[in-house]
N, CA, C and O of each residue as an XYZ file, in Angstrom:
356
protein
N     -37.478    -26.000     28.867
C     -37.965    -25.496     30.140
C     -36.754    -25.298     31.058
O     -36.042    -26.259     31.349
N     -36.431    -23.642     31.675
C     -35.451    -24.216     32.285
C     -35.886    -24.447     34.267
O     -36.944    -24.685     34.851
N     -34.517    -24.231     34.725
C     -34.877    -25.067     35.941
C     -35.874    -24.300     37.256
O     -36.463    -24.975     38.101
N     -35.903    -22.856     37.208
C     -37.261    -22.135     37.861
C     -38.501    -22.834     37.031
O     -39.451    -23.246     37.697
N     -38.514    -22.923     36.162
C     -39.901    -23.461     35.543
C     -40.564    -24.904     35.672
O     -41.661    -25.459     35.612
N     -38.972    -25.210     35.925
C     -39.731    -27.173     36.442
C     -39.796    -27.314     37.354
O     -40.344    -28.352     37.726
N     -39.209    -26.230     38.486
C     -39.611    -26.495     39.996
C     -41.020    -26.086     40.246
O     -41.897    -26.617     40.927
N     -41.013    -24.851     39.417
C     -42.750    -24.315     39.451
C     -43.781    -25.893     39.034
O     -44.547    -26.478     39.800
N     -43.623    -26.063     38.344
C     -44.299    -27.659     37.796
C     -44.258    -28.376     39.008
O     -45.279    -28.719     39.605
N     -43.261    -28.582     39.341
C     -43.105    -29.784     40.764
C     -44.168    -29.666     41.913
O     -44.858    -30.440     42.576
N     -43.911    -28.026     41.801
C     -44.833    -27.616     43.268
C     -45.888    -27.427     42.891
O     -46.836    -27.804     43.580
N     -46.077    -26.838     41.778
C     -47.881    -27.625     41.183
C     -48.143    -28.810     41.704
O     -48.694    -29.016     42.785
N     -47.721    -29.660     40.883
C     -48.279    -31.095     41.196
C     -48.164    -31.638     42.715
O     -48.845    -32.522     43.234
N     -47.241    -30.965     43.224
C     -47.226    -31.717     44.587
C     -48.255    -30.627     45.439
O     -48.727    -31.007     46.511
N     -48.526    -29.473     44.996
C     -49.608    -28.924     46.031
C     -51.058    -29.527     45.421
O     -52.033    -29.404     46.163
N     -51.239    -30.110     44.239
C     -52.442    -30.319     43.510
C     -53.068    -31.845     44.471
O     -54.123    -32.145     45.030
N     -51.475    -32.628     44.202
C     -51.821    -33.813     45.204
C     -52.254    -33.652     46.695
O     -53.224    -34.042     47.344
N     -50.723    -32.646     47.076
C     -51.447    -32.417     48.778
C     -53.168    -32.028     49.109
O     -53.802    -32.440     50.080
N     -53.689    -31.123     48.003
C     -55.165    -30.970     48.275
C     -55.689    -32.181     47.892
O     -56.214    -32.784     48.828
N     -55.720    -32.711     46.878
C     -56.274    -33.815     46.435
C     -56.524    -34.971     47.464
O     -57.691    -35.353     47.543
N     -55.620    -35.563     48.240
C     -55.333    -36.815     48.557
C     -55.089    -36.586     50.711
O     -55.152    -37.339     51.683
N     -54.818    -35.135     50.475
C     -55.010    -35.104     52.002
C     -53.133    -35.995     52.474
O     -52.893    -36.711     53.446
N     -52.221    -35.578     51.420
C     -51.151    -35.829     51.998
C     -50.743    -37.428     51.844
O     -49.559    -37.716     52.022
N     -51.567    -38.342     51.560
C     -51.626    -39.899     51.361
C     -51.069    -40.513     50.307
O     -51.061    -41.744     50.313
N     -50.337    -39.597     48.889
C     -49.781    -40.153     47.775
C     -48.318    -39.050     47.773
O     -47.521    -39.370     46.892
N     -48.057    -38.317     48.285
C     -46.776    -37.365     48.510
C     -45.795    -38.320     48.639
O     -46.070    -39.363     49.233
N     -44.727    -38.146     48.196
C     -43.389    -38.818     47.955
C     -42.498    -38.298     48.821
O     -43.177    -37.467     49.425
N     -41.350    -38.256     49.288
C     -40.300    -37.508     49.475
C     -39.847    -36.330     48.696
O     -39.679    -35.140     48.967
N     -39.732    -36.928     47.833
C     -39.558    -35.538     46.958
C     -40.602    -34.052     46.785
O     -40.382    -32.884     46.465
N     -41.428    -34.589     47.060
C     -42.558    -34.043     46.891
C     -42.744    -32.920     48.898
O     -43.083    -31.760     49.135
N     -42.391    -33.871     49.654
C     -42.044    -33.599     50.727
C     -40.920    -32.112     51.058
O     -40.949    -31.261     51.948
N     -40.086    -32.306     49.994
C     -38.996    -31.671     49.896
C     -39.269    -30.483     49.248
O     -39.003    -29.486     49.920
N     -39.697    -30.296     48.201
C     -39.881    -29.554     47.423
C     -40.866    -28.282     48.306
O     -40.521    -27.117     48.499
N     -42.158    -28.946     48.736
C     -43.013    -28.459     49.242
C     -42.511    -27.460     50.743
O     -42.874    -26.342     51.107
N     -41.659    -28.325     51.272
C     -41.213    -27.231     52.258
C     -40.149    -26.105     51.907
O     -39.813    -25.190     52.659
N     -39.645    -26.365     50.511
C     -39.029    -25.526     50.089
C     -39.599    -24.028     49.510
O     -39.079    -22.917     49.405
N     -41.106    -24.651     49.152
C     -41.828    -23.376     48.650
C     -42.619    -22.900     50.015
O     -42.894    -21.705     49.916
N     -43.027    -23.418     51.144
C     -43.326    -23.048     52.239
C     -42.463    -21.841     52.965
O     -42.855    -20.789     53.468
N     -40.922    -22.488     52.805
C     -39.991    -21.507     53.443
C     -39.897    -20.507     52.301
O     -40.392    -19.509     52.825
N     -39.653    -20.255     51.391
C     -39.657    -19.104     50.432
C     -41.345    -17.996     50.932
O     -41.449    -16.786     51.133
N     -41.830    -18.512     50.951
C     -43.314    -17.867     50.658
C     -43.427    -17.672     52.546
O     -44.549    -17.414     52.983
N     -42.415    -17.789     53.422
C     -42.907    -17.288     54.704
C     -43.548    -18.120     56.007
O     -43.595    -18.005     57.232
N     -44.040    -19.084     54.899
C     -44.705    -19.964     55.479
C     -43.799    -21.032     56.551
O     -43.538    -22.129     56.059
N     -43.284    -20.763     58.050
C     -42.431    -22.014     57.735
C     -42.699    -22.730     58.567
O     -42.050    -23.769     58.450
N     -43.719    -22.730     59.869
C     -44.268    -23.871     60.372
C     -44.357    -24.964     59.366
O     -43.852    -26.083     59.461
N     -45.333    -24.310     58.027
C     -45.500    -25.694     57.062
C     -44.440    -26.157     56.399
O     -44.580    -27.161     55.701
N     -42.967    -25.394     56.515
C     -42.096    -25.994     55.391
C     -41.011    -26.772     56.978
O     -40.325    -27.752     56.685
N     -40.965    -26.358     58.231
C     -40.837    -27.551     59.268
C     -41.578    -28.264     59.397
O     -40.995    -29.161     60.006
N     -42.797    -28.629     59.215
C     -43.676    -29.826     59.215
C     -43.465    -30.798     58.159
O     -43.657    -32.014     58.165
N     -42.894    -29.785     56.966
C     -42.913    -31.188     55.642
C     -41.216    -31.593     55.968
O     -40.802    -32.658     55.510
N     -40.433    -30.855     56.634
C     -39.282    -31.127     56.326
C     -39.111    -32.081     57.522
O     -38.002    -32.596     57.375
N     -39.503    -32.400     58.273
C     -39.869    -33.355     59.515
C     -40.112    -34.970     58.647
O     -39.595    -36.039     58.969
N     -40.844    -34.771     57.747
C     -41.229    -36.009     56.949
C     -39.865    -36.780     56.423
O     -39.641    -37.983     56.558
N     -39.112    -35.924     55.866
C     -37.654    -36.862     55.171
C     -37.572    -37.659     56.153
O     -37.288    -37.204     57.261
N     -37.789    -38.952     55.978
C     -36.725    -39.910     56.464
C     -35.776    -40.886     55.911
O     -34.673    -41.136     56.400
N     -36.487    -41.640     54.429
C     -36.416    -42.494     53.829
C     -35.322    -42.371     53.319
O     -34.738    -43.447     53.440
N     -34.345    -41.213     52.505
C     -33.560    -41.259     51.917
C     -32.585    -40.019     52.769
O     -31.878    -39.217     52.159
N     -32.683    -40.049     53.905
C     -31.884    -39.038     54.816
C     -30.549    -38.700     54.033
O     -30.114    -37.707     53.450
N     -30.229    -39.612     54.213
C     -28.312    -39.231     53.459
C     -28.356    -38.304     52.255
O     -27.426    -37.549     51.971
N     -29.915    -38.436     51.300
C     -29.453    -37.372     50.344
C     -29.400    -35.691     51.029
O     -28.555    -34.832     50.774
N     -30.439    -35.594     51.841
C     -30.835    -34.569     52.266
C     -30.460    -33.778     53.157
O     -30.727    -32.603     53.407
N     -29.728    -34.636     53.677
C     -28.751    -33.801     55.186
C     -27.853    -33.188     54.329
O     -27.558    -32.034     54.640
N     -27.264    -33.713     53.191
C     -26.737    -33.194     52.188
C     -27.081    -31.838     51.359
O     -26.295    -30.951     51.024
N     -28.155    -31.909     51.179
C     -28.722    -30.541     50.267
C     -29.617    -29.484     51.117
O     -29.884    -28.326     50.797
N     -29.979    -30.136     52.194
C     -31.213    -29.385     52.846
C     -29.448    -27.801     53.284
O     -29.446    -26.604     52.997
N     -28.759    -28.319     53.728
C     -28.093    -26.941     54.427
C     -27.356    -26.421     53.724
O     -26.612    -25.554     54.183
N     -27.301    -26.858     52.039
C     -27.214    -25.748     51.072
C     -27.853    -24.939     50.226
O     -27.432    -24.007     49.540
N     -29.135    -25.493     50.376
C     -30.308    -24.596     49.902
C     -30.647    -23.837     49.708
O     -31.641    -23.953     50.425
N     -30.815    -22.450     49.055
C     -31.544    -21.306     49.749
C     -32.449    -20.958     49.958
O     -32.599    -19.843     50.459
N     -33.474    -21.780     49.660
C     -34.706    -22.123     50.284
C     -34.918    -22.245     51.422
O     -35.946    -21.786     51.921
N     -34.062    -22.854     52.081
C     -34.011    -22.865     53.707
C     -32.944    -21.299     54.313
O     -32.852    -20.713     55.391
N     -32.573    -21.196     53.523
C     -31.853    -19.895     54.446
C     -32.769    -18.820     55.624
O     -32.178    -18.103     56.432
N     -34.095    -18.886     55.526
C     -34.832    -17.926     56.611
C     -35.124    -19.311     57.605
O     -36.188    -19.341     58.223
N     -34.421    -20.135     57.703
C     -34.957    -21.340     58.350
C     -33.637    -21.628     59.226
O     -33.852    -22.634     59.903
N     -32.623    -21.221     59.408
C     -31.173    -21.387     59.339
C     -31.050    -21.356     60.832
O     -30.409    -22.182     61.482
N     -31.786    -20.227     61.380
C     -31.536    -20.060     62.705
C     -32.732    -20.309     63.809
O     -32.991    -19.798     64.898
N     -33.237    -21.172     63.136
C     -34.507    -21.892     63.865
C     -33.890    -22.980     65.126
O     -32.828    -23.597     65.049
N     -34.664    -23.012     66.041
C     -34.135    -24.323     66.555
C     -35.081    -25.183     66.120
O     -35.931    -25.175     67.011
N     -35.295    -25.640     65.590
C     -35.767    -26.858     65.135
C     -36.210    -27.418     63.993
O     -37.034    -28.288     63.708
N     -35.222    -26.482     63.210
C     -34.839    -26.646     62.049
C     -33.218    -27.340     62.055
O     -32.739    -28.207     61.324
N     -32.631    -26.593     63.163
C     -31.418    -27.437     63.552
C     -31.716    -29.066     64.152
O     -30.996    -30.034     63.910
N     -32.728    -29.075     64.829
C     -32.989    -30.241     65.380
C     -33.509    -31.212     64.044
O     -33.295    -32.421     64.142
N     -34.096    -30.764     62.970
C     -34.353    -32.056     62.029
C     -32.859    -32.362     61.390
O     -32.568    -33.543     61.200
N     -31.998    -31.434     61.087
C     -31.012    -31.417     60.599
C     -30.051    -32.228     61.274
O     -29.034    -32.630     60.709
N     -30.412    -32.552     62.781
C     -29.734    -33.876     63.621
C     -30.231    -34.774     63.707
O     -29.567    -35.727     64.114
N     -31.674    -34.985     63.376
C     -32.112    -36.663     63.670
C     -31.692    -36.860     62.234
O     -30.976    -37.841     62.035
N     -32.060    -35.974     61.013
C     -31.606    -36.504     59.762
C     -29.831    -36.893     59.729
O     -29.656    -37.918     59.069
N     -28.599    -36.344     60.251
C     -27.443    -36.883     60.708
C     -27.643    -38.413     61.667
O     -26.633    -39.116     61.651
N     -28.726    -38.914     62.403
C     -28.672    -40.114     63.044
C     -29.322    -41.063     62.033
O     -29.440    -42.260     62.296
């Protein structure tokens, strides 16, 4: 499987859970992922709402979130800059 195909999997399961569970078993990762397919697909109130959620493991993500290109239509948001600073505190 390569790696478009296991992200497709990921965001399966993590949109299968988000309906399922109403958001109550979502992980971080799952967090992550999900706003990643939010911002691709246009959507990006919902991919700033999930990306608001990282907190737990900040240091990975301040890291990857602003090389992404998933986030690139997200770049010149303000408040997309603003998670990108509480995740730096």
């Amino acid at each position: 499987m390569d790696n478009i195909e296991g992200f497709r999997e990921e965001i399966k399961k993590s949109l299968n859970i988000n309906k399922r569970y109403d958001n109550t078993h979502l992980i971080e990762r799952d967090y992550y992922n999900l706003a990643g397919y939010y911002s691709i697909n246009g959507e990006l109130e919902k991919a700033l709402n999930y990306l608001k959620k990282l907190h737990i493991n900040k240091n990975l993500y301040i890291n990857l979130i602003p090389k992404d290109p998933d986030f690139v239509n997200l770049r010149d948001d303000e408040e997309y800059i603003k998670i990108l600073e509480n995740l730096e505190d």
